[in-house]
N, C-alpha and C positions, 0 to 999 in steps of 0.2 A: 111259225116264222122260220125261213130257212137263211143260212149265211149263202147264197149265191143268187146274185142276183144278174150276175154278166157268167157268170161258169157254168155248165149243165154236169158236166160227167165228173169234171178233178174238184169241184168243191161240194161236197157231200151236203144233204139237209141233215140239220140238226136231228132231228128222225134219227138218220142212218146211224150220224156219229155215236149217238148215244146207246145204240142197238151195239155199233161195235166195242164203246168200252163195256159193258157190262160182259162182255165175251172175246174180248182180248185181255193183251197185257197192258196194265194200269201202270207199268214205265216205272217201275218203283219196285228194284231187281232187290234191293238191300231186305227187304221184307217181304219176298214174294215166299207164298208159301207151294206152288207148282211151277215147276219148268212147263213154256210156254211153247210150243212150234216155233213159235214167231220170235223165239230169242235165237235158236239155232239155225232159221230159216227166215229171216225179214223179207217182208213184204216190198213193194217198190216206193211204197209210201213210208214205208220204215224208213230204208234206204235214203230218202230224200231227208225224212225229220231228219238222220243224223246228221246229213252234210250239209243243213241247213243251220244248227247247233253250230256245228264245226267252220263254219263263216262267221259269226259272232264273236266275240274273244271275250265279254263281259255283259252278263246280264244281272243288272242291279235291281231289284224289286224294291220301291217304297211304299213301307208301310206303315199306318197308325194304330196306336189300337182303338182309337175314339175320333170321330166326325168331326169335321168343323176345325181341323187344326190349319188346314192349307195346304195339306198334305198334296194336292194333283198342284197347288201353283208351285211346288218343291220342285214335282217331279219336273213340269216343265220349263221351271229356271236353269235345273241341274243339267238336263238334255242339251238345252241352248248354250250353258255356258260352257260345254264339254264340245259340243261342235265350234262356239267361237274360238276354242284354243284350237282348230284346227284335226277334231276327230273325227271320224265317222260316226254319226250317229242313228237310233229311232227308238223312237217313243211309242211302246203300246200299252192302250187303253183297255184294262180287263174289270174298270167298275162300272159292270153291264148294266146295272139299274138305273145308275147315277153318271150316267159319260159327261164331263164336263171339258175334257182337252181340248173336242171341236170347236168349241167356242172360246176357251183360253188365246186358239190360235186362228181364229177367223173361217173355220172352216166347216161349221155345225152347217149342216143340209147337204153338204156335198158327198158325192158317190165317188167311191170306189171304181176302180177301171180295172181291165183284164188284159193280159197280153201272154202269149205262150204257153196260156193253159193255165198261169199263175195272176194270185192277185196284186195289182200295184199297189204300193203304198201312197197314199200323199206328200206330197214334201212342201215342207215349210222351210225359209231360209238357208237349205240344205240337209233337214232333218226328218228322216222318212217317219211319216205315224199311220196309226191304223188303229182304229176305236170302230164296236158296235154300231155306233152314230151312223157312218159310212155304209151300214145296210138294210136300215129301216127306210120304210116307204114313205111315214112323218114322222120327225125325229120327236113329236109329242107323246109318240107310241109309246106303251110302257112295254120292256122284255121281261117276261114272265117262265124263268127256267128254273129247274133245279138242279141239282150238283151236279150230276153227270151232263147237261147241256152245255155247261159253263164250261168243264172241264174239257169236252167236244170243242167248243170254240176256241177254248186258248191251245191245244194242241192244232186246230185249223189255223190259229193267228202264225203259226210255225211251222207249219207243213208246207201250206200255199199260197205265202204272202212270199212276194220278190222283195228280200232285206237286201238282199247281196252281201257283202263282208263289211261288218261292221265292227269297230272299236266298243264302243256301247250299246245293248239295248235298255232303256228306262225305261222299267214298268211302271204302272201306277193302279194299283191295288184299292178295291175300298175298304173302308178302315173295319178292323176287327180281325180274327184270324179262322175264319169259314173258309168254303170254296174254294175262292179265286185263289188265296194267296197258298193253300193246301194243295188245290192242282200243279201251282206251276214248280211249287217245290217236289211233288213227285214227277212229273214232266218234265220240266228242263233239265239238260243234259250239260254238262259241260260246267266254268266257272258261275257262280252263281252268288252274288250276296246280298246280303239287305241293309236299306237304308232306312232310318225307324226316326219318323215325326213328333214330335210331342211340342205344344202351348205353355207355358213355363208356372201354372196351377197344378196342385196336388191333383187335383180331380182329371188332369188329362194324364198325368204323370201315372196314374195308379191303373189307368187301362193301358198305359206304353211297357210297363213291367210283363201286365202277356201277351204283347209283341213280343218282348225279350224271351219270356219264357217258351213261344211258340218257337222262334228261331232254335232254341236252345234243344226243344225236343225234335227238330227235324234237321239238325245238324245245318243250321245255315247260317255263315259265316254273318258278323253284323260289322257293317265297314263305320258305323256310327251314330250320332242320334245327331238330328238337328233339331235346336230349338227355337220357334217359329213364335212372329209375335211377339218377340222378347223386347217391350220397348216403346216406346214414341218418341220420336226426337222431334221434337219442334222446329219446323220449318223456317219459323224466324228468328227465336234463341237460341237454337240447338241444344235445350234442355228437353235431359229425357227422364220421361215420367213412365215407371212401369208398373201399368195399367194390371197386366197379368201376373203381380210377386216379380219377383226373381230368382233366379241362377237354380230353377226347376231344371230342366234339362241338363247342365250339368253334372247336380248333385245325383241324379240319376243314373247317369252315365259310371261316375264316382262309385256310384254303388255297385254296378252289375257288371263293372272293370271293363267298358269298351268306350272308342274313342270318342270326344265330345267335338263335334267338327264346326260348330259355331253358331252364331245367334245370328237370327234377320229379324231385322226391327219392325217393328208396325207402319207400314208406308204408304200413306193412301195412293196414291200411282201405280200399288201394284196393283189393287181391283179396278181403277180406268183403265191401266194396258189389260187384263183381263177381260175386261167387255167389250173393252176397243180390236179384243183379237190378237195382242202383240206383246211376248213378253218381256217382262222389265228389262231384262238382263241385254235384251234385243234391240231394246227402242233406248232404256238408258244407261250405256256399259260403263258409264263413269259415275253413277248413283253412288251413295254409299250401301244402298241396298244391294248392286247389282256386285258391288265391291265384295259382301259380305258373302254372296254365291260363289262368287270365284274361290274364295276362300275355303270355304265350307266343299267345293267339290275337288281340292286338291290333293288329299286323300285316294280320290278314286281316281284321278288321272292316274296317279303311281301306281296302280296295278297292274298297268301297260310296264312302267319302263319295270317291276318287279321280275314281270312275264319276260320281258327282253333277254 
């Protein structure tokens, strides 16, 4: 399977990409053990990664260390509610196995377009995405790569996808600390941190520790943990019964000394806006769910006015 399905020349087949990382630089200057040509001499395609980096001002990666937390509907509440205040945003999707955005946001089966030699993104509500989904032939296909394909594609999700300048990119990582989330931490250039999911049981909590630990050994800043699922509140008592323990994320966060940026309750509406294509925060901004996102992602707005 190759990523170009509207590009011939500027979007490389998977093939190609992975013939060049094994015989380039793997972007990961802090530990290289040769100087490369191509650090003293970039390529035209270098040239581009960087100034394509350099239009971005914050790439947030979320991640879990364990499935099944909701960690992709995190990603795309946080995206949405960070463009409802007014940012620029986009959302990309690097869990190649498991893309689930296209359909969070109505858009599973749709392709991908080309203009200027570069790939478009999709835009949702004003929020540019771009997921694997967007260039399979049937999105039933399963992708069947290993490390260096993966890492090919998320260095092509930034080479030659038109982001233009944005405030935020949200990534959305599959859960554990393999590949995806190992490339983009050697590949991405520029500010970069992670945002780390966990379920409020010990047994999601004990694979969110190496998240932390993975951060910790690749030096990537952790802007907080949210803890998902924290809850039910009864629709018509407003008695909340927690299903999953409690104040797990927290106490976790408590332990590994970084920020605990807040609870979202168990809400059924948010898997209807999910299969309906529409996210909560989008469809119900005065939810106490959608309340609980704005919250939770006010932390990472102030990275902007930090940078200011």
């Amino acid at each position: 399977m190759v990523l170009r399905p509207f590009l011939h020349t500027t979007i490389h087949p998977i093939r190609t990409i992975m013939t060049e990382e094994k015989s380039s630089c793997n972007h990961d200057c802090a530990h290289c053990s040769t100087k490369h040509d191509s650090c003293s001499n970039p390529s035209e395609r270098e040239l581009k990664f960087i100034a394509q980096m350099a239009d971005i001002k914050h790439k947030i990666i979320v991640l879990s260390g364990k499935g099944g937390v909701g960690k992709s509907t995190v990603s795309v509440n946080i995206a949405f509610s960070l463009a409802m205040a007014g940012y620029r945003v986009g959302l990309m999707d690097v869990d190649f196995h498991g893309p689930s955005i296209p359909t969070m946001l109505g858009v599973k089966g749709m392709r991908a377009e080309s203009d200027n030699n570069a790939i478009l993104p999709l835009e949702v509500a004003g929020v540019k995405v771009i997921s694997v989904d967007f260039f399979l032939a049937d999105s039933g296909e399963a992708v069947i790569w290993r490390g260096p394909m993966k890492q090919g594609a998320i260095k092509q999700f930034f080479e030659d996808v038109a982001w233009g300048e944005l405030d935020f990119l949200v990534i959305d990582c599959p859960p554990g600390t393999g590949d995806e989330p190992l490339g983009l931490c050697q590949i991405v250039k520029g500010d970069k941190r992670a945002v780390v999911v966990t379920t409020p049981q010990e047994v999601a909590a004990a694979d969110v520790r190496k998240s932390l630990d993975f951060c910790a050994k690749l030096s990537l800043p952790v802007i907080g943990i949210i803890e998902n699922m924290s809850g039910f509140a009864c629709p018509h008592c407003a008695t909340v019964t927690y299903i999953f323990k409690q104040g797990g994320g927290e106490k976790l966060a408590e332990q590994a000394k970084v920020p605990f940026l807040g609870r979202i309750p168990i809400d059924p509406t948010v898997a209807d806006c999910s299969d309906e294509g529409q996210p909560l925060v989008y469809k119900y901004p005065d939810s106490p769910t959608a309340k609980a996102f704005a919250e939770a992602v006010r932390p990472i707005s102030e990275l902007l006015k930090d940078k200011a």
